[in-house]
N, C-alpha and C positions, 0 to 999 in steps of 0.2 A: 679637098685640100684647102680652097678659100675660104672655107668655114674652120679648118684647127689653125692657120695663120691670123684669122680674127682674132681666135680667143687668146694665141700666144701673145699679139699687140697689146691686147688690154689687157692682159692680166699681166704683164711685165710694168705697162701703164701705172695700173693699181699696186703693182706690190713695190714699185718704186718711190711710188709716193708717199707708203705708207713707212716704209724705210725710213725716207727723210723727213717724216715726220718726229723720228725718233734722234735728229742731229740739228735739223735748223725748222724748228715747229711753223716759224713765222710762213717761210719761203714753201714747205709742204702745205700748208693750210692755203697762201696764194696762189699755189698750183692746181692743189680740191680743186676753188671756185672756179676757175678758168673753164671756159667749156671745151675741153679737154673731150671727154667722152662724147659730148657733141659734135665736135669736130669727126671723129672718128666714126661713129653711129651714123652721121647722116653722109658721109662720103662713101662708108662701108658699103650703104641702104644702096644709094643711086646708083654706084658700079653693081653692084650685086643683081636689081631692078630695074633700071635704065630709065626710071618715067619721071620727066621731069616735074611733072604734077602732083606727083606722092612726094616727092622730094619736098616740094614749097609744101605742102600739107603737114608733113612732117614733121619742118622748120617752125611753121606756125606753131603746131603743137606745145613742140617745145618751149616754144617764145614765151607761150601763154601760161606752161608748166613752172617755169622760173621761180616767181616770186610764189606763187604757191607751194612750190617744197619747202624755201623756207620755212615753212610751219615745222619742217621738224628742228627747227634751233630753238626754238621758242621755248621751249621746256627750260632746255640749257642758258639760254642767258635767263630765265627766273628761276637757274637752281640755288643760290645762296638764299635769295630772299621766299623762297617755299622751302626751304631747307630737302632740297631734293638731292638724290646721290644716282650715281653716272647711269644705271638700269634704269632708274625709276623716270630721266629724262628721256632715255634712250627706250624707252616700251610708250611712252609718253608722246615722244616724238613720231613714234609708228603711225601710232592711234591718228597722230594729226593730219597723217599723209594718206590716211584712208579718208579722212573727213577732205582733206586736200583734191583726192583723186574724185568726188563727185563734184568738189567746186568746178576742178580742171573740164570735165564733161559737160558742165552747164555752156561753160562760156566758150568751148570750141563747137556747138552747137550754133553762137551765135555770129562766128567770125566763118 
């Protein structure tokens, strides 16, 4: 039961967002960045888990994850000047978040 009340959260989450991305872009796009599903993911984890140990582990993860996903806008803000169109940033941007997720492993090795 606590696992299909998870996913009704978030995915009301997501599809609410993605909603009002279609009515006020600016305020859906400041809600994306919010760590929103962070919030959610690591309070889920620790009720679900109880260790307060994996909890800060987890945080950290995350922490560390951050500026690294950004790799995948990176396509998107050089799509005018590579004359890229929305797939071609958007399979682009994948690719970066694979190269992303060995950086992200390096350096929680070292925290």
């Amino acid at each position: 039961m606590w696992f299909i009340l998870k996913i009704v959260i978030s995915a009301v989450l997501i599809a609410f967002v993605s909603w009002l991305s279609g009515k006020k872009t600016g305020l859906a796009g400041f809600l994306t960045a919010l760590p929103l599903t962070t919030l959610l993911a690591l309070a889920f984890s620790h009720m679900e888990w109880g260790d307060p140990k994996q909890s800060v582990e987890f945080a950290k993860s995350v922490f560390l994850a951050i500026p690294i996903s950004l790799l995948f806008f990176l396509p998107f803000l050089l799509a005018e000047k590579l004359q890229l169109n929305f797939w071609s940033c958007y399979v682009l941007g994948i690719l970066l978040l694979g190269v992303g997720y060995f950086l992200h492993n390096s350096f929680t090795k070292l925290f």
